[in-house]
TIVO-2410 file (N, C-alpha, C; in nm, 3 decimals):
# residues 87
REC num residu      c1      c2      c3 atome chaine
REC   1      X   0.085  -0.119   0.000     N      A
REC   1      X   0.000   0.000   0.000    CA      A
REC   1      X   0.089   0.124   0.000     C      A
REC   2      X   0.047   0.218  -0.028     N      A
REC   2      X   0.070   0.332  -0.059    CA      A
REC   2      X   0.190   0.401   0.072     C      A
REC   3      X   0.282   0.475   0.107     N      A
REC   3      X   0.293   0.518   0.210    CA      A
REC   3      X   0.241   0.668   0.265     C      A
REC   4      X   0.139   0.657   0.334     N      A
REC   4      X   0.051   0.726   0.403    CA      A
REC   4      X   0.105   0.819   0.516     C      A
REC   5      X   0.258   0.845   0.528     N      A
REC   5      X   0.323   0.910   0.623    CA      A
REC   5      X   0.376   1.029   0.509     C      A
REC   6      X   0.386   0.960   0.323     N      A
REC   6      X   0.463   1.069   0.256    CA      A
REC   6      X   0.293   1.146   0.192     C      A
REC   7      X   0.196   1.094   0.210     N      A
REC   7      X   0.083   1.219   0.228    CA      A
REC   7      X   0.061   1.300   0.256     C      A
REC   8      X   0.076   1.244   0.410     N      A
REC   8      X   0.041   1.323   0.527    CA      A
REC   8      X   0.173   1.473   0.554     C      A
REC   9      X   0.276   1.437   0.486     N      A
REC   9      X   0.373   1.526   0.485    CA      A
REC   9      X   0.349   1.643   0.325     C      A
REC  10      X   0.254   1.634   0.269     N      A
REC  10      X   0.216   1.660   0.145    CA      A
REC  10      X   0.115   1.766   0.209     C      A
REC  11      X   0.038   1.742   0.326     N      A
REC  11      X  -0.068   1.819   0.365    CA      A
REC  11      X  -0.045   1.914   0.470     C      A
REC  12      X  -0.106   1.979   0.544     N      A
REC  12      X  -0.137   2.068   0.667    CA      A
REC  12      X  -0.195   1.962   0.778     C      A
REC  13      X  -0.221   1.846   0.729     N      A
REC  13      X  -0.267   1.795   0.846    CA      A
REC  13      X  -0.138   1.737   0.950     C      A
REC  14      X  -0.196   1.718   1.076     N      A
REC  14      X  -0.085   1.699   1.167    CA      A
REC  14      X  -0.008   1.589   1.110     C      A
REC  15      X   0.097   1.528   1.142     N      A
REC  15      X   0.184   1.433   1.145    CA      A
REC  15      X   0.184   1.336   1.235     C      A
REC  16      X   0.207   1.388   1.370     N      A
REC  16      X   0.219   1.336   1.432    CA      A
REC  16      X   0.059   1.243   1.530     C      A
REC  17      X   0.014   1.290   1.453     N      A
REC  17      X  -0.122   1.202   1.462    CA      A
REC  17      X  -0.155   1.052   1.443     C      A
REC  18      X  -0.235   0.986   1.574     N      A
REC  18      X  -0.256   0.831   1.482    CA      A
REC  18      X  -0.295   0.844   1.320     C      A
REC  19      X  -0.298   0.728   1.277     N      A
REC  19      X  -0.354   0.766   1.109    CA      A
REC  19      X  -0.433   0.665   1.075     C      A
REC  20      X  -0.501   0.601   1.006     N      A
REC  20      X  -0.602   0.533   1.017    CA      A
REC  20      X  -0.643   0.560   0.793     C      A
REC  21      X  -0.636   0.415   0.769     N      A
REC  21      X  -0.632   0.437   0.572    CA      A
REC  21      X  -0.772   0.356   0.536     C      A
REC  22      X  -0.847   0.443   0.489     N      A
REC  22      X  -0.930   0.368   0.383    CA      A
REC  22      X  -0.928   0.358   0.243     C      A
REC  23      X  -0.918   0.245   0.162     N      A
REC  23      X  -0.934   0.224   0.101    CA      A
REC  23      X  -1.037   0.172  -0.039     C      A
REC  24      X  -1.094   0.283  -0.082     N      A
REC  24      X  -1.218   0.307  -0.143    CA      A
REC  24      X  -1.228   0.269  -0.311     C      A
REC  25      X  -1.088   0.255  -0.388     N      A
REC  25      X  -1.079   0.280  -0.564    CA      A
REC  25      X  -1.165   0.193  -0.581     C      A
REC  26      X  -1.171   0.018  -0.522     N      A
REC  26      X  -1.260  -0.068  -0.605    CA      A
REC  26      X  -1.397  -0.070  -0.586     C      A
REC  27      X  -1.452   0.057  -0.515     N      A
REC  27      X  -1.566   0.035  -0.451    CA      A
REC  27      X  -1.635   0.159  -0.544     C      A
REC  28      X  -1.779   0.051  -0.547     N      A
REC  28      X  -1.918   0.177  -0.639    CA      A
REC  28      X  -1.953   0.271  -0.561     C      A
REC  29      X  -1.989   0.401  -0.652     N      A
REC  29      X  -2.071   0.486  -0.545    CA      A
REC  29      X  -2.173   0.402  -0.488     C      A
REC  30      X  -2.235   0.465  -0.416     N      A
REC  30      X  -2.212   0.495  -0.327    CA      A
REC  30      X  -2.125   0.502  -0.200     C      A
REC  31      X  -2.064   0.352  -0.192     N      A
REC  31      X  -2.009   0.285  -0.053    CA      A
REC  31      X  -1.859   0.402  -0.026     C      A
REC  32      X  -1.795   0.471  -0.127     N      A
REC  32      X  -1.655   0.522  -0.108    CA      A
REC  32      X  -1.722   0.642   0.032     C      A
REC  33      X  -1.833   0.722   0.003     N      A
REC  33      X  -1.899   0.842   0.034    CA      A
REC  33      X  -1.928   0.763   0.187     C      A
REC  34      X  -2.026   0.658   0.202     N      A
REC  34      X  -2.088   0.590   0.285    CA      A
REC  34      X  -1.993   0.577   0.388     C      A
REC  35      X  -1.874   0.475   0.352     N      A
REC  35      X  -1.781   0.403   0.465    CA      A
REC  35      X  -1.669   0.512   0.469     C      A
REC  36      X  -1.644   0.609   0.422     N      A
REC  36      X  -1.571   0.729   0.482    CA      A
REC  36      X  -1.594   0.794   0.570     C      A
REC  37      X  -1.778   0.817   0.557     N      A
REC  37      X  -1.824   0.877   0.673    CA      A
REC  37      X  -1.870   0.801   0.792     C      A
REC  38      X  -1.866   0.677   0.762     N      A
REC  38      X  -1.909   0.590   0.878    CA      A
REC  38      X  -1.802   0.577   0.984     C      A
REC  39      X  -1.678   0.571   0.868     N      A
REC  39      X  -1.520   0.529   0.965    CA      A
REC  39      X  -1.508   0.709   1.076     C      A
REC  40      X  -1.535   0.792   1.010     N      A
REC  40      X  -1.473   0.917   1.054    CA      A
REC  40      X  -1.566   0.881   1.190     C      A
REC  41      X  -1.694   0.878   1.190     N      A
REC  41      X  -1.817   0.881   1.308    CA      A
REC  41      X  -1.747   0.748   1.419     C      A
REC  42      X  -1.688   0.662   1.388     N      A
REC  42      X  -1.636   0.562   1.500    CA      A
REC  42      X  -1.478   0.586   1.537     C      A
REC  43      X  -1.457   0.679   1.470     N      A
REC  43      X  -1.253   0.690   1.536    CA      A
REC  43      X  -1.278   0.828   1.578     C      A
REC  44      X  -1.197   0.877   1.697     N      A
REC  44      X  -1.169   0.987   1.780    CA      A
REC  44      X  -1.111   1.063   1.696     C      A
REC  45      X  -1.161   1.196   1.707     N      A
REC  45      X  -1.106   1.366   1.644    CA      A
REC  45      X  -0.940   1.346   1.628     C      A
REC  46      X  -0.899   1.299   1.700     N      A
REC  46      X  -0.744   1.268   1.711    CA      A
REC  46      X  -0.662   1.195   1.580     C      A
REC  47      X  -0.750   1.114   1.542     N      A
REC  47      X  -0.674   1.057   1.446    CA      A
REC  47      X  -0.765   1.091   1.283     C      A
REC  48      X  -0.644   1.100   1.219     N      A
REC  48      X  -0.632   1.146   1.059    CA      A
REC  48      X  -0.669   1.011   1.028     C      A
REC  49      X  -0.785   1.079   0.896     N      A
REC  49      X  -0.771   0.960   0.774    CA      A
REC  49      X  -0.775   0.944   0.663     C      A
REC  50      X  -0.699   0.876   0.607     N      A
REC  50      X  -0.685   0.885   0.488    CA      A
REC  50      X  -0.712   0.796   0.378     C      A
REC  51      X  -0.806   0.846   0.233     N      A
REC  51      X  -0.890   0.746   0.179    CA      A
REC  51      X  -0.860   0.789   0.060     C      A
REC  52      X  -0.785   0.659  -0.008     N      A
REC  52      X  -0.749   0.611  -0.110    CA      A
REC  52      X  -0.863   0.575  -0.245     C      A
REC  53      X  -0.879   0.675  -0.298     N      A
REC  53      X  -0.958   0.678  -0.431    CA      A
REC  53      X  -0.938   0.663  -0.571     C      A
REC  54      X  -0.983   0.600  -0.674     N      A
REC  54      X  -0.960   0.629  -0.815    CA      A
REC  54      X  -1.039   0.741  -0.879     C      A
REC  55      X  -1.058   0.892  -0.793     N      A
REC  55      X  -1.144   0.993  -0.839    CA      A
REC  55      X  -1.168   1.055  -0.726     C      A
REC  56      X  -1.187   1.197  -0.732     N      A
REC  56      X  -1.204   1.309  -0.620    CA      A
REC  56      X  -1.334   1.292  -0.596     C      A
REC  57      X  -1.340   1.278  -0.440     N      A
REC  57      X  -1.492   1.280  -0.378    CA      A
REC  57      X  -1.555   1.396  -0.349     C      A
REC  58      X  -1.604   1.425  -0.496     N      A
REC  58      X  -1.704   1.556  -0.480    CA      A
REC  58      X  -1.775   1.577  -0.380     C      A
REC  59      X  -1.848   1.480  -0.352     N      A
REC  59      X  -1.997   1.460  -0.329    CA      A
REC  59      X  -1.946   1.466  -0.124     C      A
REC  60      X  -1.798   1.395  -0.124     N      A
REC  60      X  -1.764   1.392   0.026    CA      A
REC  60      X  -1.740   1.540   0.074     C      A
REC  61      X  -1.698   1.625  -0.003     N      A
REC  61      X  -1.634   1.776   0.033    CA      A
REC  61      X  -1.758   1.855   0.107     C      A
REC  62      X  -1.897   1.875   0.032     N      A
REC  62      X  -1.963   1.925   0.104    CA      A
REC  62      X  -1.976   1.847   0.263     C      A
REC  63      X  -1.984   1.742   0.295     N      A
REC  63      X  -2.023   1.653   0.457    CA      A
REC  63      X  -1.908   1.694   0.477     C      A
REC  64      X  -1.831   1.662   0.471     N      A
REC  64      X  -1.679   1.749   0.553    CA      A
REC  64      X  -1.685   1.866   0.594     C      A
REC  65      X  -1.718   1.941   0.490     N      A
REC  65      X  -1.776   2.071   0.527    CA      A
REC  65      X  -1.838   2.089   0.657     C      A
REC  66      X  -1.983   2.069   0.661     N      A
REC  66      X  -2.082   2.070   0.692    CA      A
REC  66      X  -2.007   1.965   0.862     C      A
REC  67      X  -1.952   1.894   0.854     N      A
REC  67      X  -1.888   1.810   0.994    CA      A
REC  67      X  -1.775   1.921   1.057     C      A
REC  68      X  -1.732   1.961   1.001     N      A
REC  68      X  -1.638   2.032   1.043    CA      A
REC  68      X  -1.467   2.017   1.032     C      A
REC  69      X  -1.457   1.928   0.917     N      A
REC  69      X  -1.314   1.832   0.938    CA      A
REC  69      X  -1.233   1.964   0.827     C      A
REC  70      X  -1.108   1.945   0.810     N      A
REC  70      X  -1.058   2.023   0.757    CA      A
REC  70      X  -0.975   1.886   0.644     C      A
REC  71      X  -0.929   1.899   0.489     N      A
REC  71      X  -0.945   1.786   0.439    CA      A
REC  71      X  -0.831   1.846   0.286     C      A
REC  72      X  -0.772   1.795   0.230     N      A
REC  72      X  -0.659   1.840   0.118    CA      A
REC  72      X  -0.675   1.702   0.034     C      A
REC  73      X  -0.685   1.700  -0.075     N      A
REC  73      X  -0.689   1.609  -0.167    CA      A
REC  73      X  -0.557   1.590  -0.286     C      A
REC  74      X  -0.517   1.506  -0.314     N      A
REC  74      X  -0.390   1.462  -0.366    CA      A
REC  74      X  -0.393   1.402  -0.445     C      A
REC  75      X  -0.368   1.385  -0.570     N      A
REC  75      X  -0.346   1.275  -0.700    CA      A
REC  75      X  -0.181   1.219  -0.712     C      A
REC  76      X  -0.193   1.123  -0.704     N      A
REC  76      X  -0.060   1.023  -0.691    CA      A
REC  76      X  -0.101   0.906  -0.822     C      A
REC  77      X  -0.034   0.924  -0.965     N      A
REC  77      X  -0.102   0.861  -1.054    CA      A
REC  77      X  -0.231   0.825  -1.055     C      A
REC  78      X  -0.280   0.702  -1.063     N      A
REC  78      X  -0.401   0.667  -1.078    CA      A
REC  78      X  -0.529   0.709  -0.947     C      A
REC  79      X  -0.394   0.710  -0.850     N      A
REC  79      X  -0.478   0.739  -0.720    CA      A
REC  79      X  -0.525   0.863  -0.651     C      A
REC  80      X  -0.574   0.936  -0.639     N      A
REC  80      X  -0.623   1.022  -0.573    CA      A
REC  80      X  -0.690   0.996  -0.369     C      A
REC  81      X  -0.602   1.093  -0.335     N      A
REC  81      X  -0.567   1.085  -0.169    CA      A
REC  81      X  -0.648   1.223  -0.104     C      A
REC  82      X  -0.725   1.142  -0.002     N      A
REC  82      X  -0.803   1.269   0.058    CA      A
REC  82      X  -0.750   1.206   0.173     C      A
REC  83      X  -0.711   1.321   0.224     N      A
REC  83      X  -0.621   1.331   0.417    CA      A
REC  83      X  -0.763   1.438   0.471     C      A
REC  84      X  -0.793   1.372   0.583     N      A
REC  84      X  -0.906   1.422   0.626    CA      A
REC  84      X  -0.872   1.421   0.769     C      A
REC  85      X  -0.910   1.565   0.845     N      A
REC  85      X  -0.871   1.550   0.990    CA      A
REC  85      X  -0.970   1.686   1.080     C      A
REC  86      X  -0.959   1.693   1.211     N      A
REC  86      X  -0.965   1.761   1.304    CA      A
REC  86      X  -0.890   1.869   1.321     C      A
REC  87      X  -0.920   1.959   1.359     N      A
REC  87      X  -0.796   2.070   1.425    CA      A
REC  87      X  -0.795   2.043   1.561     C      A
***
């Protein structure tokens, strides 16, 4: 898998934070949108996460919004990286 420490150094989000990876490319809409927001609602403000996509989650930016997370998106060839976190 990907290394998820040279992301997280790509972003504003903390570092030194637990980190916690989902992995979404082989999955249909809905479920990428669904189990991003399900994972964020069961892990503590404390830890970053980061979800591995084949395409920018439009549709996730507004609920981020609207939750309050602060969030930077990344294309790494095929993959596209949303680091999603707390202040």
């Amino acid at each position: 898998m990907e290394n998820v420490v040279s992301y997280l150094s790509e972003t504003d989000a903390p570092e030194t934070r637990p980190c916690e990876t989902i992995d979404a490319r082989e999955l249909p809409p809905p479920q990428p949108l669904r189990n991003t927001l399900e994972q964020l609602a069961d892990i503590d403000d404390s830890v970053v996460l980061v979800q591995l996509n084949d395409r920018r989650p439009q549709h996730l930016y507004p609920k981020l919004d609207d939750r309050k997370y602060n969030y930077e998106t990344l294309e790494d060839g095929d993959t596209v990286v949303t680091v999603i976190w707390k202040e």
